[in-house]
Biopython code that builds the backbone (N, CA, C, O; Angstrom):
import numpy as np
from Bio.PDB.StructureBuilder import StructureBuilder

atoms = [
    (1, "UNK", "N", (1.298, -39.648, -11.751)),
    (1, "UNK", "CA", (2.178, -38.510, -11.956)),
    (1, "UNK", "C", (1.363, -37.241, -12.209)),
    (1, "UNK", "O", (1.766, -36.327, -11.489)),
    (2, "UNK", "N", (0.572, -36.970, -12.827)),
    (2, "UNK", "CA", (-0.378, -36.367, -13.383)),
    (2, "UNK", "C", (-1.544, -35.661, -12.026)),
    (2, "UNK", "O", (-2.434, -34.817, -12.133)),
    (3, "UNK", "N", (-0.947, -36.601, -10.553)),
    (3, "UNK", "CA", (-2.432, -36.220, -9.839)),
    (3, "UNK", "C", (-1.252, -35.118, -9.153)),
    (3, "UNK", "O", (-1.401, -33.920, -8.915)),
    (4, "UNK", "N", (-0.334, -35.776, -8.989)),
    (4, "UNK", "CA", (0.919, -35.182, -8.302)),
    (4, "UNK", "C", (1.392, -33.816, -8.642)),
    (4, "UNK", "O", (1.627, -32.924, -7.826)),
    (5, "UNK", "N", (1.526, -33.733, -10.166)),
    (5, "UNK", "CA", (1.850, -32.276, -10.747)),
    (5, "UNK", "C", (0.442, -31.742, -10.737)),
    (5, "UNK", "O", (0.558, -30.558, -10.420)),
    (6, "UNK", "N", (-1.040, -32.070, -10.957)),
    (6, "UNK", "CA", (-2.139, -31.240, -10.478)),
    (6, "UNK", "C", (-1.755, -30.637, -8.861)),
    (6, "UNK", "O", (-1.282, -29.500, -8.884)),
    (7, "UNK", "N", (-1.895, -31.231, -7.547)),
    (7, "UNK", "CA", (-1.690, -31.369, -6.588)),
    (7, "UNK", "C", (-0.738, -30.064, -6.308)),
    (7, "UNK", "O", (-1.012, -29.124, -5.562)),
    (8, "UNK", "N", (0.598, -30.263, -7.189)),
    (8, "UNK", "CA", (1.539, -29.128, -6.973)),
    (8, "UNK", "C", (1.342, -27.947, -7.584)),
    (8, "UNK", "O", (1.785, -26.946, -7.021)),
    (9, "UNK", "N", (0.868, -27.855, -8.442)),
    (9, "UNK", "CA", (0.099, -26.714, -8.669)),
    (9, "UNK", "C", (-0.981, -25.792, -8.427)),
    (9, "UNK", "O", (-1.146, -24.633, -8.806)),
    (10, "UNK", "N", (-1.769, -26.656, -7.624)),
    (10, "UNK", "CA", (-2.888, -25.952, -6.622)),
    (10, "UNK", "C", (-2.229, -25.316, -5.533)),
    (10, "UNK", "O", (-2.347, -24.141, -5.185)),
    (11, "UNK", "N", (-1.270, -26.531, -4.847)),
    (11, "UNK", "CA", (-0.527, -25.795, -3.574)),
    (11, "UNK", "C", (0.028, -24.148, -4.137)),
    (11, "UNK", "O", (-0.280, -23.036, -3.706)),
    (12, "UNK", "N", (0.843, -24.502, -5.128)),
    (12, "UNK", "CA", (1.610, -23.079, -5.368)),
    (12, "UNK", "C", (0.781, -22.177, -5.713)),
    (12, "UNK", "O", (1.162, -21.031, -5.476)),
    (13, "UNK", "N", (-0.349, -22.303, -6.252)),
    (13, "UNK", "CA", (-1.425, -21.054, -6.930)),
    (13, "UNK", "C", (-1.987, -20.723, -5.163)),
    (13, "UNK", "O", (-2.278, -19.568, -4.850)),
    (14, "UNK", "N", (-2.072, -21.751, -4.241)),
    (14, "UNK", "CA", (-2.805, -21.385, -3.116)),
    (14, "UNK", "C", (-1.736, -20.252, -2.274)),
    (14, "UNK", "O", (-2.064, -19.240, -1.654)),
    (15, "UNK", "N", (-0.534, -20.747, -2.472)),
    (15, "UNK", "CA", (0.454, -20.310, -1.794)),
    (15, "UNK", "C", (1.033, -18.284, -2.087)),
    (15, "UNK", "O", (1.201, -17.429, -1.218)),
    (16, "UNK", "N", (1.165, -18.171, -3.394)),
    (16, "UNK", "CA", (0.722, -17.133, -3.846)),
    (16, "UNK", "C", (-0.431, -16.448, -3.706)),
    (16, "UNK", "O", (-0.321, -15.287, -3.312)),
    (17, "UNK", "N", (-1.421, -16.835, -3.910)),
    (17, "UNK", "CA", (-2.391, -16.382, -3.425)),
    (17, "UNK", "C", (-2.715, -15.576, -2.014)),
    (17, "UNK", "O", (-3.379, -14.540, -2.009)),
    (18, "UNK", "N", (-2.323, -16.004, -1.162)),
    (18, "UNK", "CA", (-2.045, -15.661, 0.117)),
    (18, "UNK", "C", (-1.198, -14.697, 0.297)),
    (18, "UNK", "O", (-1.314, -13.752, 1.078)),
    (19, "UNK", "N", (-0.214, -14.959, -0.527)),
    (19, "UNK", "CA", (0.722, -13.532, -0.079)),
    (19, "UNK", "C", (0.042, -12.229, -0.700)),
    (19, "UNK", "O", (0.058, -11.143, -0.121)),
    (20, "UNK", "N", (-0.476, -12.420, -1.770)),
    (20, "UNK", "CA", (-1.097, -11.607, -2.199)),
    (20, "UNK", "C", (-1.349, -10.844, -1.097)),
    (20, "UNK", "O", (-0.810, -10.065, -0.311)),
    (21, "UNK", "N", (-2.574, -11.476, -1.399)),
    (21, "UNK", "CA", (-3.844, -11.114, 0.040)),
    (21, "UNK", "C", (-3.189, -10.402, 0.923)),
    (21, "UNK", "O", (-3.444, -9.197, 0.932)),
    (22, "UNK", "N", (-2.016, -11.012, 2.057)),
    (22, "UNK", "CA", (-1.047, -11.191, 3.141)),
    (22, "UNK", "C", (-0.865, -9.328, 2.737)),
    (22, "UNK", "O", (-1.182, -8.466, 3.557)),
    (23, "UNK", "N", (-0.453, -9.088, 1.713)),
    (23, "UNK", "CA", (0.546, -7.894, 1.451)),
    (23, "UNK", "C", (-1.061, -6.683, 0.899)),
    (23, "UNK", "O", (-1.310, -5.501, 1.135)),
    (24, "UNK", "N", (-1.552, -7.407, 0.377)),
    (24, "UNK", "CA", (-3.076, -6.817, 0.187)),
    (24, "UNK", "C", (-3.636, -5.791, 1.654)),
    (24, "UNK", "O", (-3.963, -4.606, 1.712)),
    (25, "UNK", "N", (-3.554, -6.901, 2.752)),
    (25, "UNK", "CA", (-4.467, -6.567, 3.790)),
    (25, "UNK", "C", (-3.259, -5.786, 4.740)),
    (25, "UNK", "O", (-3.631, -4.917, 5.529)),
    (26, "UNK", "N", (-2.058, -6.070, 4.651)),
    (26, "UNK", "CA", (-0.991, -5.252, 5.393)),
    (26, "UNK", "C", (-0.748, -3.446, 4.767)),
    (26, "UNK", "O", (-0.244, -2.472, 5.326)),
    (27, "UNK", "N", (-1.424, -3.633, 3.269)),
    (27, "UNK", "CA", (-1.550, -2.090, 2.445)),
    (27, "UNK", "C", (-2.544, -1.552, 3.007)),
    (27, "UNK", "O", (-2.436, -0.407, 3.445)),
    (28, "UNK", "N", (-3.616, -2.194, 3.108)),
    (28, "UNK", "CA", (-5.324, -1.571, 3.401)),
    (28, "UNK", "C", (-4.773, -0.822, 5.065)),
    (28, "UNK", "O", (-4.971, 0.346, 5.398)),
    (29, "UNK", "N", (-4.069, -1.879, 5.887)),
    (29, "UNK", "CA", (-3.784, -1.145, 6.832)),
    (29, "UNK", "C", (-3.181, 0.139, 6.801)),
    (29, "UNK", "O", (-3.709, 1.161, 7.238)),
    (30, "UNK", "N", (-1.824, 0.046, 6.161)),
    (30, "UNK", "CA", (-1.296, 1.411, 6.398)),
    (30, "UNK", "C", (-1.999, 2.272, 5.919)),
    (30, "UNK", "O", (-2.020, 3.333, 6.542)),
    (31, "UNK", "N", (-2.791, 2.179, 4.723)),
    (31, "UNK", "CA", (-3.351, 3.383, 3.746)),
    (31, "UNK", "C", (-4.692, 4.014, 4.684)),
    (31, "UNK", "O", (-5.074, 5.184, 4.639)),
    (32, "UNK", "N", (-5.178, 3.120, 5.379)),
    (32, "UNK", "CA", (-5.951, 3.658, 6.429)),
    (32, "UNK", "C", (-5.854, 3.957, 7.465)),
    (32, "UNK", "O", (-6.725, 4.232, 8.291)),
    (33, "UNK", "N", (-4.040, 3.923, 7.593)),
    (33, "UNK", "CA", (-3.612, 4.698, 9.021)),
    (33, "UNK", "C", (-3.394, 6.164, 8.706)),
    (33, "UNK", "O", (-3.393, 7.061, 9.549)),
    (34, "UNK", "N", (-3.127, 6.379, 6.828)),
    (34, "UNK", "CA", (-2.929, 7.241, 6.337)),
    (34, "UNK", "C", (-4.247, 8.022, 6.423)),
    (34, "UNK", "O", (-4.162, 9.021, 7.136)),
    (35, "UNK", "N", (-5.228, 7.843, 5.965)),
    (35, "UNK", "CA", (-6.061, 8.327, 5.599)),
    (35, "UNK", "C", (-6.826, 8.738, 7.094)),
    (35, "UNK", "O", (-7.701, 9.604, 7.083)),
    (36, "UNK", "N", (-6.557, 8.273, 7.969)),
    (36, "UNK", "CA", (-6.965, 8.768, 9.449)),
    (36, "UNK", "C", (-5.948, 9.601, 10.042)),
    (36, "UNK", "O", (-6.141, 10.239, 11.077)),
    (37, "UNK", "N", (-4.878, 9.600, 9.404)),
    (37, "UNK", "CA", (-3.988, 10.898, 10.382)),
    (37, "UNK", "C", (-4.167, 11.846, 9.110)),
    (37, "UNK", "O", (-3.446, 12.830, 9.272)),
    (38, "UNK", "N", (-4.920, 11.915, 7.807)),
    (38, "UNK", "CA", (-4.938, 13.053, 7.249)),
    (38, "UNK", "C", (-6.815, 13.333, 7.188)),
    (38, "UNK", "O", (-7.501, 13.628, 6.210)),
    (39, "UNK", "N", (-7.140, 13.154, 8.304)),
    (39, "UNK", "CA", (-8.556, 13.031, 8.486)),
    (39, "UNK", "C", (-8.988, 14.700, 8.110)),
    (39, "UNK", "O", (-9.834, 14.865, 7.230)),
    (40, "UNK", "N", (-8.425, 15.831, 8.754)),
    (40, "UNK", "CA", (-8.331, 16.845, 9.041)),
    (40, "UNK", "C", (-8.162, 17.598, 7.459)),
    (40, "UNK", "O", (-8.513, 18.778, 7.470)),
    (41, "UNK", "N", (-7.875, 17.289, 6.665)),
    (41, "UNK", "CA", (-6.991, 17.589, 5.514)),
    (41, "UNK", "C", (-8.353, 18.355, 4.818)),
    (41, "UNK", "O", (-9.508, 17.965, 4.985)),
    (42, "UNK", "N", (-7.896, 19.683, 3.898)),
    (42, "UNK", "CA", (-8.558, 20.936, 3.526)),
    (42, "UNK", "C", (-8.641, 20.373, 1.805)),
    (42, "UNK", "O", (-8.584, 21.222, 0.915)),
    (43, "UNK", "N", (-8.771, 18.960, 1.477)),
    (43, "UNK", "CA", (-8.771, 18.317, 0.247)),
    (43, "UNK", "C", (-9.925, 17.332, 0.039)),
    (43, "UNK", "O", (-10.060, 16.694, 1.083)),
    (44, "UNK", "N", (-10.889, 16.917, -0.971)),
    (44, "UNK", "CA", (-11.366, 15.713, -1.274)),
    (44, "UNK", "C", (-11.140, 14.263, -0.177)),
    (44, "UNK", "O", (-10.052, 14.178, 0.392)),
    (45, "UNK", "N", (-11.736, 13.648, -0.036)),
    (45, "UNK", "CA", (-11.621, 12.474, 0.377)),
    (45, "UNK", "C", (-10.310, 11.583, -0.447)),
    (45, "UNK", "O", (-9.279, 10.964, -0.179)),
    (46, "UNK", "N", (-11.098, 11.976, -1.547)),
    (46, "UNK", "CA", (-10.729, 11.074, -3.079)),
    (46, "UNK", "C", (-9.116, 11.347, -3.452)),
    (46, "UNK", "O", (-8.397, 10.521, -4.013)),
    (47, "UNK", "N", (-8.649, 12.872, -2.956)),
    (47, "UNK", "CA", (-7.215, 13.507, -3.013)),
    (47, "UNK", "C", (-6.373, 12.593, -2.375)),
    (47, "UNK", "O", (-5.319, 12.214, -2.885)),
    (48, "UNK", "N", (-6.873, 12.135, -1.042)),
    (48, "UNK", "CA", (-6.197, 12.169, 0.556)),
    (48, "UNK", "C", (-5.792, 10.357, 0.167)),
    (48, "UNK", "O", (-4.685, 9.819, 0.175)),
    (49, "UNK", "N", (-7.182, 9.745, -0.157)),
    (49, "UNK", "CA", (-6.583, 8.228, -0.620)),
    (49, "UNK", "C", (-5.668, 8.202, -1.520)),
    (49, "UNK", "O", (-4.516, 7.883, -1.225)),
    (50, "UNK", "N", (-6.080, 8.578, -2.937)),
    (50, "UNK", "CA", (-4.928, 8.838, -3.880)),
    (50, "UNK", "C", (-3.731, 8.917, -3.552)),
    (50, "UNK", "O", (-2.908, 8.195, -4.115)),
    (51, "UNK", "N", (-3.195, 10.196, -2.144)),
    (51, "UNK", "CA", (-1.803, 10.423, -1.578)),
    (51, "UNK", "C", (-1.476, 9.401, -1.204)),
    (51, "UNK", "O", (-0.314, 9.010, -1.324)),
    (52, "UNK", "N", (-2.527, 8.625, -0.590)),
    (52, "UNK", "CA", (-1.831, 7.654, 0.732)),
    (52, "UNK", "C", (-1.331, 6.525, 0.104)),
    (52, "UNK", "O", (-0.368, 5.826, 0.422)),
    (53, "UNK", "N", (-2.449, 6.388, -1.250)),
    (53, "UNK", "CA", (-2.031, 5.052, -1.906)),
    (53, "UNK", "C", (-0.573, 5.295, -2.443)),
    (53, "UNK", "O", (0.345, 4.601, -2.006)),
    (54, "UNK", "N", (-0.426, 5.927, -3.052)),
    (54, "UNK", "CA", (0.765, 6.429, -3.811)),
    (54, "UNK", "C", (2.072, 6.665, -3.108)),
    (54, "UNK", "O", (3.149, 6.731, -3.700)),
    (55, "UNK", "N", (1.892, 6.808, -1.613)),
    (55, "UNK", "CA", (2.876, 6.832, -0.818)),
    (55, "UNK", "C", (3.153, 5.608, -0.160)),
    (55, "UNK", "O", (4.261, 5.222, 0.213)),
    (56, "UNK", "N", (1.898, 4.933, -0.027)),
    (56, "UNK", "CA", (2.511, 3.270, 0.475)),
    (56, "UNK", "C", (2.586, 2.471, -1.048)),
    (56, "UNK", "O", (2.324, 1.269, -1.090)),
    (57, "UNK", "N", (2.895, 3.088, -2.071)),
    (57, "UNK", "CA", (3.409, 2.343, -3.203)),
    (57, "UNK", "C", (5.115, 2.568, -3.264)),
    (57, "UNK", "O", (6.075, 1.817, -3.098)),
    (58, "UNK", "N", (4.938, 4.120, -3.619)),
    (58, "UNK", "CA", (6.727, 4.766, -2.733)),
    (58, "UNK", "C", (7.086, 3.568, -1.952)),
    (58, "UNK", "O", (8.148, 3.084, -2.343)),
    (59, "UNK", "N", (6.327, 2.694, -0.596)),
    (59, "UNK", "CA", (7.228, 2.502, 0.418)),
    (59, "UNK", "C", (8.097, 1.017, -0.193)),
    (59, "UNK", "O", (8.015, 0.490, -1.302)),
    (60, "UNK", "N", (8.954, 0.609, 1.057)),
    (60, "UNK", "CA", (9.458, -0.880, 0.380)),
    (60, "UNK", "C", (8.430, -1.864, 1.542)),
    (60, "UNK", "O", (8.159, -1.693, 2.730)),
    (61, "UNK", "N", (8.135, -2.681, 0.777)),
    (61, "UNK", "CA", (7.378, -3.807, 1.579)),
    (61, "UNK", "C", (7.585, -4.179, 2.877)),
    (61, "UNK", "O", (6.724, -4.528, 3.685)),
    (62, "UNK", "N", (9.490, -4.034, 3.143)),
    (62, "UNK", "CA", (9.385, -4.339, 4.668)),
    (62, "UNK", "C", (9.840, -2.841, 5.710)),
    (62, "UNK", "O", (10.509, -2.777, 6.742)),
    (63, "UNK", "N", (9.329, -2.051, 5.117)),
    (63, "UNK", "CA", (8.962, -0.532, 6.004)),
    (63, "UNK", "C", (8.256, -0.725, 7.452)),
    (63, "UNK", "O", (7.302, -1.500, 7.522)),
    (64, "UNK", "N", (8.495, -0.358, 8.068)),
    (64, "UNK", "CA", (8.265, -0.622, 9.669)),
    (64, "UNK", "C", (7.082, 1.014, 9.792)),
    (64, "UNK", "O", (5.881, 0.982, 10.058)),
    (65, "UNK", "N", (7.702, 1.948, 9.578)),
    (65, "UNK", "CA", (7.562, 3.227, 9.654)),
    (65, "UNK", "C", (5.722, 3.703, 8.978)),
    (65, "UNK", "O", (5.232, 3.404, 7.889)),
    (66, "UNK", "N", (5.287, 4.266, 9.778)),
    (66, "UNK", "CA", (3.478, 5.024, 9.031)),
    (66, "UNK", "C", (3.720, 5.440, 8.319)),
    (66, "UNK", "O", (4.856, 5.913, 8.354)),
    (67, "UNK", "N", (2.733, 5.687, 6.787)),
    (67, "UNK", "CA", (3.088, 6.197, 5.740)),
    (67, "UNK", "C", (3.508, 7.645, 6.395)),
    (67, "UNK", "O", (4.546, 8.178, 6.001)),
    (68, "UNK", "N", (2.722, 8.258, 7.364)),
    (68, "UNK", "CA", (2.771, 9.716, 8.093)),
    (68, "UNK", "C", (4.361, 9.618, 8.431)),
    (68, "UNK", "O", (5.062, 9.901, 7.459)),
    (69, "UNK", "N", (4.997, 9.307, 9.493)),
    (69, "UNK", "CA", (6.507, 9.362, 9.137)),
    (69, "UNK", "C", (7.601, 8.872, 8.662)),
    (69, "UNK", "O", (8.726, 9.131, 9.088)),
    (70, "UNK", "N", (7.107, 7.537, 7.012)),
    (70, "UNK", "CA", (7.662, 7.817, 6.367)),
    (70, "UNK", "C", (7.871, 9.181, 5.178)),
    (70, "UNK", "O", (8.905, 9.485, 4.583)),
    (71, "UNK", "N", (6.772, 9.711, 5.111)),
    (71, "UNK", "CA", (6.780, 10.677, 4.290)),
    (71, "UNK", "C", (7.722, 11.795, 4.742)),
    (71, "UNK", "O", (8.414, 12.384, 3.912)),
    (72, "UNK", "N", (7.763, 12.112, 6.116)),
    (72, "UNK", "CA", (8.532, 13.379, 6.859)),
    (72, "UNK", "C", (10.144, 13.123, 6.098)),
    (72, "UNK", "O", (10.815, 13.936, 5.462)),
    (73, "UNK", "N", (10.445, 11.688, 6.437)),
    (73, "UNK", "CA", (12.200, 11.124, 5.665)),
    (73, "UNK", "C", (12.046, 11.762, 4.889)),
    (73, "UNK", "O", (12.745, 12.758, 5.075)),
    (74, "UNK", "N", (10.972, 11.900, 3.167)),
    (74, "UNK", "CA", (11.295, 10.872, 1.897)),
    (74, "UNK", "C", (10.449, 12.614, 1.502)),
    (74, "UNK", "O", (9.444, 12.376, 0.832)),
    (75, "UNK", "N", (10.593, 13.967, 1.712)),
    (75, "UNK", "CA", (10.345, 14.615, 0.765)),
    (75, "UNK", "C", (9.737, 14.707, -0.982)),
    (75, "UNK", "O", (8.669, 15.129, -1.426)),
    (76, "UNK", "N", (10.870, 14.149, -1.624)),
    (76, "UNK", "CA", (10.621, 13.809, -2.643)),
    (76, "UNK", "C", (9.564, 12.779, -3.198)),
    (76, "UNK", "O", (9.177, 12.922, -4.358)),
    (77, "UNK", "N", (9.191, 11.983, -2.599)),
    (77, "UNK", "CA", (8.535, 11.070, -2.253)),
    (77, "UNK", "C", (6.950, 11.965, -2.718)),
    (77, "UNK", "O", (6.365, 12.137, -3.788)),
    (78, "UNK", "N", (6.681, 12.390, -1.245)),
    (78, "UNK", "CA", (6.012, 12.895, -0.652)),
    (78, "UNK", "C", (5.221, 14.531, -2.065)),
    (78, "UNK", "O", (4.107, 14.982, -2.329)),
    (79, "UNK", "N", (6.227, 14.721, -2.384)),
    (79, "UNK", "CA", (6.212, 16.012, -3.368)),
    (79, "UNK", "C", (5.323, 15.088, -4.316)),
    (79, "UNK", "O", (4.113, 15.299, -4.399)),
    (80, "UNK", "N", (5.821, 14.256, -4.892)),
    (80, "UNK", "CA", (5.318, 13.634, -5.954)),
    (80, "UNK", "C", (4.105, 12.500, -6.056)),
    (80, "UNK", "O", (3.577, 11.942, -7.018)),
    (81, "UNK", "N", (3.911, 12.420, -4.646)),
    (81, "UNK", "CA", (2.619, 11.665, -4.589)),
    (81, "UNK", "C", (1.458, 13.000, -4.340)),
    (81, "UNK", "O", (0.268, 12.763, -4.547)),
    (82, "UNK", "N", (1.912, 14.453, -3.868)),
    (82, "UNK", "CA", (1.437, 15.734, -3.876)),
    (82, "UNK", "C", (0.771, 15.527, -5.330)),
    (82, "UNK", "O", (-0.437, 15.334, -5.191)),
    (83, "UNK", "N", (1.077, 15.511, -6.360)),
    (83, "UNK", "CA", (1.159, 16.286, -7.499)),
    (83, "UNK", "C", (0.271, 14.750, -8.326)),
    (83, "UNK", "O", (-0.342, 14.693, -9.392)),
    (84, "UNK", "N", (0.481, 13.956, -7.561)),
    (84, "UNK", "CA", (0.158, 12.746, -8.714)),
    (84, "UNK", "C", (-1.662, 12.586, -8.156)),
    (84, "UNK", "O", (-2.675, 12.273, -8.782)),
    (85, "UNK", "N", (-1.420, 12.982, -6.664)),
    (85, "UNK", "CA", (-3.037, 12.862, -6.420)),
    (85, "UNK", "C", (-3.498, 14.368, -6.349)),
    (85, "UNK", "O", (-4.540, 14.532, -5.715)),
    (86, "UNK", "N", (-3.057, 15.226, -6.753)),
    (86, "UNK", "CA", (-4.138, 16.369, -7.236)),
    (86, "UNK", "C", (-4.009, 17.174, -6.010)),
    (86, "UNK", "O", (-4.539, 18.279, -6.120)),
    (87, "UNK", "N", (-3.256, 16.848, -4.464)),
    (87, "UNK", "CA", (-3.183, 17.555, -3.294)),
    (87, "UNK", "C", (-2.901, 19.037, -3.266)),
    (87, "UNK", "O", (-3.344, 19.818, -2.424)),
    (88, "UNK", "N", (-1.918, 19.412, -4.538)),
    (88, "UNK", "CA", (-1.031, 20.640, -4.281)),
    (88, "UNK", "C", (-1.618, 21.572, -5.445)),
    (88, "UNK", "O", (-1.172, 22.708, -5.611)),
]
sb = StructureBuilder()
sb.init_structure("model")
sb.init_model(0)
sb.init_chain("A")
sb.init_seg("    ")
for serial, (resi, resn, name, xyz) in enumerate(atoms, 1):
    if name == "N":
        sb.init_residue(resn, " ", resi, " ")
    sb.init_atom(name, np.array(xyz, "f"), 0.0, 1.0, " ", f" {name:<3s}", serial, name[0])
structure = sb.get_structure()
């Protein structure tokens, strides 16, 4: 019984784990789709990640949309990831 509930508990720590990651490496993407369409940007490096992170935190997990036009929707959004990474 004992190997069984070990056993099930590795699976589930493995299983989590992954999504992590899964949702980890699907962020790194957008934030660096972000950070390449604000390549151009008259700010820090350090500003431009800050925004992007903060705007794919704004987003909902199953967002289809680039952080670039989700932000165009979501103004408010957008204002306040301004102000939280030092942009404005």
């Amino acid at each position: 019984m004992r190997h069984t509930l070990f056993a099930l508990v590795i699976a589930g720590s493995a299983c989590i784990a992954s999504s992590v990651f899964a949702q980890t490496a699907d962020d790194r993407k957008w934030i660096n789709q972000c950070l390449s369409d604000n390549q151009d940007a008259k700010v820090a490096a350090s500003v431009v990640s800050a925004y992007c992170t903060c705007m794919n935190n704004k987003m909902s997990d199953n967002e289809t949309r680039s952080i670039t036009q989700w932000e165009k929707a979501n103004p408010g959004a957008r204002r306040a990831c301004e102000r939280e990474s030092g942009w404005n």
